[in-house]
Structure formats: structure tokens, C-alpha cells
C-alpha positions as a printed Julia matrix, in Angstrom:
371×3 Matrix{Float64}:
  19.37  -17.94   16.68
  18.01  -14.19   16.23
  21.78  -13.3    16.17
  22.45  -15.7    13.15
  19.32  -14.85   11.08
  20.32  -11.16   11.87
  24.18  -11.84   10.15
  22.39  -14.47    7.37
  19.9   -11.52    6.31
  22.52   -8.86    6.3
  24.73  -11.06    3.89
  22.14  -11.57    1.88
  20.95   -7.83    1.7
  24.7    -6.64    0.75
  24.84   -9.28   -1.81
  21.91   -7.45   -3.49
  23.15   -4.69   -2.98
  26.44   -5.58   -5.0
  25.07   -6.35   -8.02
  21.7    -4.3    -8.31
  21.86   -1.54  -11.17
  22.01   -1.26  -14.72
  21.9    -4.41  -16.42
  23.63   -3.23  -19.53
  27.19   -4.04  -18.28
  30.6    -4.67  -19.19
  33.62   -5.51  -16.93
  35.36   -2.82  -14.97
  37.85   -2.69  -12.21
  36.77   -4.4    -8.74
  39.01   -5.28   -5.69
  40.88   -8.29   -5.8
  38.4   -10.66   -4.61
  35.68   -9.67   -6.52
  38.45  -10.14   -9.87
  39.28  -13.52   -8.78
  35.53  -13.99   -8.67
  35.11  -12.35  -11.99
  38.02  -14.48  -13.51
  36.84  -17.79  -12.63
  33.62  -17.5   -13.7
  34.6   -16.04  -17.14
  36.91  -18.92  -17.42
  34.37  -21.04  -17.38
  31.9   -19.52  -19.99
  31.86  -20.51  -23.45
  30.91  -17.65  -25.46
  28.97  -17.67  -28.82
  27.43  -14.83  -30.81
  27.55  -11.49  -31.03
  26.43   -8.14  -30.92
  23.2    -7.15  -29.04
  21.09   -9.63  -27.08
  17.74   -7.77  -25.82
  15.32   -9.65  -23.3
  12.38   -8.53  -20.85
  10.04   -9.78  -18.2
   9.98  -10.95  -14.9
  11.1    -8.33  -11.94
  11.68  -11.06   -9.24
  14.87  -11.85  -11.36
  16.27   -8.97  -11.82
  19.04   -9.22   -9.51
  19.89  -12.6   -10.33
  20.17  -11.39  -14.13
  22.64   -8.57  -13.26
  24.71  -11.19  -11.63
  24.48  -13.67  -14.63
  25.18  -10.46  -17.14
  28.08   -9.31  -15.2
  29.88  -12.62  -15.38
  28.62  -13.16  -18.92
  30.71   -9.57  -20.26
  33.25   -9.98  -18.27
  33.81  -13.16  -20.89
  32.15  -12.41  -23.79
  32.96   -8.67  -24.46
  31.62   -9.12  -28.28
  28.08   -9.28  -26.89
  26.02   -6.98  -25.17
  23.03   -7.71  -22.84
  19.82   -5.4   -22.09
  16.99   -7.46  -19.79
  14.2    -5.07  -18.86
  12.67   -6.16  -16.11
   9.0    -4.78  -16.35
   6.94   -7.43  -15.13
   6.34  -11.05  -16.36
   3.17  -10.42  -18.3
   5.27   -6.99  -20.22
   7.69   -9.3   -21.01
   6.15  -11.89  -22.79
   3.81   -9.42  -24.5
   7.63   -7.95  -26.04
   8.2   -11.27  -26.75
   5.55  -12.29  -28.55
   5.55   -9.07  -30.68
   9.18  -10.46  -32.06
  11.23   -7.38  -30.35
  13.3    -9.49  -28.31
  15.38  -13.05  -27.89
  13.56  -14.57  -24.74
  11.15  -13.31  -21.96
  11.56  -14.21  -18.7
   8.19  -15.02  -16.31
   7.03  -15.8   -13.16
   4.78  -17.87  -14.03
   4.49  -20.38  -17.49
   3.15  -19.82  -20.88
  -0.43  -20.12  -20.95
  -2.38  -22.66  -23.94
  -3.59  -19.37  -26.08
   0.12  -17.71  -25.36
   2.05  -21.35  -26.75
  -1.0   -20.65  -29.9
   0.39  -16.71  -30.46
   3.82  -18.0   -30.11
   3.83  -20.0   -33.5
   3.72  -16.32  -35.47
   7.32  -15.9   -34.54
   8.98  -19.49  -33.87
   8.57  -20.5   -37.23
   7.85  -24.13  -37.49
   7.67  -24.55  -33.3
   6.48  -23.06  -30.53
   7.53  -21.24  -27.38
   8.6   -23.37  -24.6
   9.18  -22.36  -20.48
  12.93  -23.24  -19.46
  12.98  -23.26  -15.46
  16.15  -21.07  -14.66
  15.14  -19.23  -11.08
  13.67  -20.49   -8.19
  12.89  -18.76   -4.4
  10.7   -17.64   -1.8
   7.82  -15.12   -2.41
   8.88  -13.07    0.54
   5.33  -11.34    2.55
   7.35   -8.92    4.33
   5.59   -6.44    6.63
   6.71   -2.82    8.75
   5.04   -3.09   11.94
   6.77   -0.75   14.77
   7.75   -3.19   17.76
   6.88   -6.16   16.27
   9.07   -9.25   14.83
   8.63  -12.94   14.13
   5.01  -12.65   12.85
   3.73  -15.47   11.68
   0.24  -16.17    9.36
  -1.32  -18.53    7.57
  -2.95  -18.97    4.05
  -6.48  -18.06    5.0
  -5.41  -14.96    7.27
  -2.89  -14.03    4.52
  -5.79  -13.98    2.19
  -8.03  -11.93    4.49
  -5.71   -9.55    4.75
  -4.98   -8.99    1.08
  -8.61   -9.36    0.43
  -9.41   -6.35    2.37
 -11.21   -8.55    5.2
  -8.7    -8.2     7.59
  -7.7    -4.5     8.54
  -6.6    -4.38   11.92
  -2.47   -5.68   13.41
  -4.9    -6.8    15.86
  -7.64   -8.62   14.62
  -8.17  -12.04   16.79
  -6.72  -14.27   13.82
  -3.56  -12.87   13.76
  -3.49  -12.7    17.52
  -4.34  -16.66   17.71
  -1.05  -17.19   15.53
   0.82  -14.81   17.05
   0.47  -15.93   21.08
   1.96  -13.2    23.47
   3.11  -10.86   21.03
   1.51   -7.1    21.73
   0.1    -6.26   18.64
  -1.46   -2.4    17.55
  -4.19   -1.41   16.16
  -2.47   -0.2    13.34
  -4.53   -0.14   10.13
  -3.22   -3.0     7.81
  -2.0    -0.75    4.41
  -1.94   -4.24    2.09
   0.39   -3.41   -1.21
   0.11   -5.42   -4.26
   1.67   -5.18   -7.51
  -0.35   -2.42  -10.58
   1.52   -4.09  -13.37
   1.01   -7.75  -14.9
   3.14   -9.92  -12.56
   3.86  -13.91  -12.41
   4.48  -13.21   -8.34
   1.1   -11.99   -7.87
  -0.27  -15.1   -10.51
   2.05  -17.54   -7.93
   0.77  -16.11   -4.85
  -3.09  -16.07   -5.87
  -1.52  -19.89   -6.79
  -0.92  -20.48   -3.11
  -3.82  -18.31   -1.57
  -5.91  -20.37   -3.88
  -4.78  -23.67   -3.23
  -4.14  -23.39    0.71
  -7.0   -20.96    1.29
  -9.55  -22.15   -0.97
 -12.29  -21.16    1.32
 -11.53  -17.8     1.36
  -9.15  -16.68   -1.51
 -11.96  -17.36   -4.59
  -9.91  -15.53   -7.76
  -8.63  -17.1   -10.26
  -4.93  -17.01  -10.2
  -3.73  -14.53  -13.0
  -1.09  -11.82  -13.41
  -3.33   -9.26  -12.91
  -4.21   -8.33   -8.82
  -7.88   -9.4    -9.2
  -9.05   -8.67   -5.44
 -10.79   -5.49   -4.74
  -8.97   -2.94   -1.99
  -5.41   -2.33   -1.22
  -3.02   -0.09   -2.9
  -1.11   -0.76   -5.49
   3.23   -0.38   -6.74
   4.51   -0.94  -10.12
   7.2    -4.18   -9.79
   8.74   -5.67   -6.94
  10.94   -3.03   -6.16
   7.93   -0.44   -5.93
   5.93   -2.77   -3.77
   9.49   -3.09   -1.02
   9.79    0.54   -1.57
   5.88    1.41   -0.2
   6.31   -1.4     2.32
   9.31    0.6     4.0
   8.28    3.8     4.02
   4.48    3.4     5.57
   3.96    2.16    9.02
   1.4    -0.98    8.69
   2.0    -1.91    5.55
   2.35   -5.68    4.14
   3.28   -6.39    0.76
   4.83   -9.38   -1.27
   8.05   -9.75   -3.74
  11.16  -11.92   -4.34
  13.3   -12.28   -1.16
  16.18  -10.59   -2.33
  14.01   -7.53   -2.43
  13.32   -8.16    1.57
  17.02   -8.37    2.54
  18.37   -5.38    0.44
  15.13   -3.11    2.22
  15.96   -5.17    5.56
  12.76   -5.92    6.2
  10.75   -8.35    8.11
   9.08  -11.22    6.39
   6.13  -13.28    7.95
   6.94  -17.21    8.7
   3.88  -19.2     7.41
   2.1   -21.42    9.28
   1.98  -24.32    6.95
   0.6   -26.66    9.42
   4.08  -28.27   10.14
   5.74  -28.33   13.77
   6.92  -24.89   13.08
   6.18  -22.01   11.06
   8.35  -21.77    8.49
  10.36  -18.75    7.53
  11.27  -17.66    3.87
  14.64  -18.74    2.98
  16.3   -20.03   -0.02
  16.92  -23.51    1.46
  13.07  -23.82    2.87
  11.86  -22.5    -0.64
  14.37  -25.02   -2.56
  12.78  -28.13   -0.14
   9.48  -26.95   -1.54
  10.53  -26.66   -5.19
  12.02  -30.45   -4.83
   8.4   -31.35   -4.57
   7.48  -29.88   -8.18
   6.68  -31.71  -11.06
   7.46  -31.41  -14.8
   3.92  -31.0   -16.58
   5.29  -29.69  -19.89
   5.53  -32.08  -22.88
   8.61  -32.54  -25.19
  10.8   -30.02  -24.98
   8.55  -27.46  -22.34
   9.83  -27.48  -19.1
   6.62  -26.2   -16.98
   6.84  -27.19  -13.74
   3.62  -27.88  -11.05
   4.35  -26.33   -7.31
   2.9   -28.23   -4.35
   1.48  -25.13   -2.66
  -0.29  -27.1    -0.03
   3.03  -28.94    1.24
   3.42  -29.29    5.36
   6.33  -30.26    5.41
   8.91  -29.87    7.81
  10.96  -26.49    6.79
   9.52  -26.35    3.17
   8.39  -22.31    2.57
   5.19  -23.11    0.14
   4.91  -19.72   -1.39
   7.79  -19.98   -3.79
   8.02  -19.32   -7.56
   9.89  -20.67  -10.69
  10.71  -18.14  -13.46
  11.17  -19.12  -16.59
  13.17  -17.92  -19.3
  11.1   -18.04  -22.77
  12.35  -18.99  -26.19
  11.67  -21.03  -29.51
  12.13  -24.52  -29.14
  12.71  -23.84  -33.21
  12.62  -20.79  -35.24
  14.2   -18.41  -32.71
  16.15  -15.25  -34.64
  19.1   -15.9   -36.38
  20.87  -13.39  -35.11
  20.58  -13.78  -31.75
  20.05  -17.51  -31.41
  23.86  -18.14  -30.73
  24.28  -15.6   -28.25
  20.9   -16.57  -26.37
  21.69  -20.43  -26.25
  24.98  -19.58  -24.63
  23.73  -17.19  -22.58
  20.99  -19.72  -21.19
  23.95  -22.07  -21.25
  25.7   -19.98  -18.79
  22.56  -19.16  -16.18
  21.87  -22.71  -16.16
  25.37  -24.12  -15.46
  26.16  -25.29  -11.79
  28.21  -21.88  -11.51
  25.52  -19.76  -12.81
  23.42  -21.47  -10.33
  25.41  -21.51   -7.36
  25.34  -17.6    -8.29
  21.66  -17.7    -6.96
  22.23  -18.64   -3.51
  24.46  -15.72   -2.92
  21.33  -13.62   -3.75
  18.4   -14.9    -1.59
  17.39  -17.37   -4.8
  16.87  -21.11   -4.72
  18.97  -22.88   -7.06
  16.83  -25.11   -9.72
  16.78  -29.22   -7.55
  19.65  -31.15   -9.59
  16.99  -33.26  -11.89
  15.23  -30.06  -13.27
  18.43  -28.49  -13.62
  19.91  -31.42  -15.54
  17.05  -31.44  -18.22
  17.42  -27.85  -18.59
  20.47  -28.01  -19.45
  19.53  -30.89  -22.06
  17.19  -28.51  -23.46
  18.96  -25.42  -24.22
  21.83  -26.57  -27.02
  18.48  -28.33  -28.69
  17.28  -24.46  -28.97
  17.32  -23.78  -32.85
């Protein structure tokens, strides 16, 4: 079992690793497999628009979007695509200011965001399209020690700064046999606005209620810790210092290989972050938006068997009317593309969890509406 999660992770890390980098892309020579890839999957895209498509937000996309853009240019070599991914809350904020197409976030649009969205959708309103799914990955670097598993209220001890020792007698209790040091506990969490941190105070909130009391926002709101900009900062810090714990998308786990903490959900096992646990907890989501919106509600307290519970959606943001003239072509194709069964199957490759067929089915209903 160790030997297959060993392979599984180190597929998972070079598939990363393959298409991390600049996101401003166009097609280029490749072996023959990756061509025949390439070719297919341009074949199958329909291209509209042209010119320059800008967009910005979420991190814990990012190398799902430099998959998606690679395919896209390889077809549609009259348009040009620049995501920046600095954080969800930076994105929308561009958005909002009218300096580019969609946003992409962690996390969905709150009530006063939908309000400040009518100033650019003229005559509508911004709407959340679900396009990513996966597992919030708590990975940890703990010399000698592997298969840790925690739970909700220890997690949020620890991130809370109540918890400092690899020792302490609640992680010992979950973690029966293992030798554990006294290592000081060097908790990262994210310095820029970020719809991970807003899902994981989600789940710390929900499943540790007694002892995570912050309201779940995009800003880090406990006291403590140190701090990275984005998820690749965060992985970066977690690697480097002994006794650190941190949180990001998984992808950013498998291309640092580190470990990641099962969770303790309450279930017959703990349950480990994978795409397939984190898409049998995503199943169990509902759609909250009205009309058009797509929000969706996470069941952050589920026990059930092999379900990962801290997982997030991201959503890409747009007009449901009044989006740019100029771009609205290229965008709707685009989304057209990420949310087609090949753009999704792209996100299994990468550590993501494809969107469950009935949200992905609407979403796709959704996007040619786009005007």
C-alpha cells in the first residue's frame, strides 16, 4: 500500500511539474506523446474571439489553469491568455475594478461583492461558475515521522497557536505508537487574501466549533504563526523548516513531495487527501445560488467512509450580462473549454477533483447564457 501511494504521489508531483510556469503560453515543440496529447485536445476546442484575454485570482488553480491555457493556444493561436494567480480576494478586487474578463476564487462572491458587481455588469450581476474542485492538502515536515493523522479540533489548536509541541498528548492519542519529538510546531498560513484559508476556517469552524471561534474570511484571522504569500510560498516554508505545518491545494504537496496529514473524520479510517476522497466529499455539496449563480454549500462535517472534508470549489467569476465586449467571446469559450469533460478530465492528472457530473452539467448550461 505505502509502495502504491509512494508511485500515485510521484505521478502526481511530475504532472505538476509538467505544466507549472508561465501562464502566458503558446504551443511549442513537445515529444510525441505529449503532441498527440496536444492534438486531441485542440481538436476538440471550439475557438471564439480574439486578441488578449486577462484574468486573476485564486492560487490553488494555478496549475490547473496552465494546463487549460496550454491546450487552449495550442487551438486558438488568435488569442492570448494572462491569469495571475495572486490570491482569491486580489483577484476579485481586479475584477471588480473592470481590469479584467473573470476572477477566479476559492471561495464565492459575497452579498456586498454581487452589490459592487452591478458597476461593471451592466444590467446583471456577477455570478460564481464552479470549475475546480480538490483537497486542501495540511501537509507537514516532521524528521522520522509519516502517516500522521489529526482531527478538526487538534488541527485548530495547532493553527491557533494552542498546540506547540509534535508531542503534545492530543496528537499522541491520534497518532498510537508513532515516536513523536518535541519539535516546536512552526504553523504557516497564508499573508495574502485567500479563499483556501476562508475554506479551511470553513471546516475548522464547522467541525471544531468548540475551539476554532473566527469567522471564516480570506484574511488569516487567528493570532500566532507565520505567515507566506500564496500557496506556493506557504509549500515553499513548509519544506525548508523542520516542524513546520502549513495548508494549500494538493498539487502543491506532490510537486514539494511532501507529507500530508489524514484527518480523522470520525469514519472507520482516517482519511487521506486525494482527489477521489475530496470528489466523494464534493458529491455531497449543494447548489445555494439562485438563477444563473452557481454557489455551491460543502458538507464540512461529513464522516463518511473515504470522503476528505477539507476540500474547496473555485470558482471562475463573470457577468451573467454586461461582461466586455471585447472579451466576452473569447471568455465564454474559454470557460467552454475548462468546463468540458476533457478540460475536466485534465484535473485529475493534476491532484484536482473533477466538478460531480450534475454540477458540471449546469455549468456547462450556464456559460453560452454568459452575455
Amino acid at each position: 500500500m505505502m509502495l502504491q501511494r509512494t508511485n500515485r504521489l510521484r505521478a502526481l508531483a511530475l504532472g505538476a511539474v509538467a505544466v507549472s510556469g508561465a501562464l502566458v503560453l503558446t504551443a511549442c515543440g513537445s515529444d510525441n506523446n505529449t503532441s498527440k496529447t496536444t492534438e486531441k485536445a485542440a481538436a476538440d476546442i471550439k475557438c471564439d474571439g480574439k486578441g488578449k484575454l486577462l484574468a486573476s485570482g485564486s492560487t490553488a488553480q494555478k496549475n490547473a489553469v496552465d494546463a487549460w491555457v496550454k491546450n487552449y493556444q495550442a487551438a486558438c493561436k488568435e488569442t492570448q491568455i494572462n491569469y495571475k494567480d495572486i490570491g482569491s480576494g486580489g483577484g476579485i478586487q481586479e475584477w471588480l475594478q473592470g481590469t479584467t474578463a473573470f476572477a477566479g476564487s476559492d471561495s464565492a462572491l459575497k452579498p456586498e461583492e454581487v452589490a459592487a458587481s452591478k458597476k461593471i455588469c451592466k444590467g446583471g450581476q456577477g455570478i460564481n461558475l464552479p470549475m475546480v474542485g480538490g483537497p486542501i492538502a495540511v501537509s507537514y515536515n516532521l524528521s522520522g515521522v509519516e502517516d500522521l493523522a489529526l482531527d478538526a479540533p487538534t488541527l485548530a489548536k495547532i493553527f491557533d497557536s494552542k498546540i506547540k509541541k509534535w508531542n503534545d498528548p492530543a496528537i499522541k492519542k491520534l497518532n498510537p505508537g508513532k515516536k513523536l519529538p518535541s519539535t516546536d510546531i512552526q504553523a504557516f498560513h497564508r499573508s495574502d487574501e485567500s479563499g483556501t484559508t476562508q475554506n479551511l476556517g470553513k471546516y475548522l469552524g464547522t467541525a471544531a466549533k468548540d475551539d476554532w471561534k473566527y469567522e471564516d474570511e480570506k484574511s488569516w484571522p487567528a493570532k500566532g504563526g507565520q505567515s507566506a504569500s500564496g500557496s506556493a510560498g506557504i509549500a515553499q516554508q513548509v519544506k525548508q523548516t523542520d516542524g513546520a505545518i502549513g495548508y494549500f491545494e494538493l498539487s502543491y504537496a506532490t510537486a514539494n513531495n511532501l507529507d500530508s496529514v489524514k484527518i480523522d473524520t470520525g469514519a472507520g479510517e482516517p482519511v487521506e487527501a486525494t482527489s477521489e476522497n475530496a470528489s466523494n466529499a464534493i458529491a455531497d455539496a449543494k447548489v445555494v445560488g439562485k438563477d444563473k449563480d452557481l454557489a455551491l454549500e460543502l458538507n464540512y462535517s461529513t464522516k463518511a467512509e473515504s470522503a476528505y472534508p477539507i476540500v474547496l470549489v473555485t470558482y471562475e467569476i463573470a457577468c451573467d450580462k454586461g461582461n466586455k465586449k471585447n472579451t466576452l467571446d473569447a471568455t465564454k469559450s474559454f470557460l467552454t473549454y475548462t468546463a468540458s469533460e476533457d478540460g475536466q478530465s485534465t484535473l485529475s492528472k493534476l491532484g484536482y477533483a473533477p466538478l460531480p457530473a450534475e454540477v458540471a452539467k449546469k455549468v456547462r448550461s450556464a456559460i453560452p447564457e454568459l452575455s
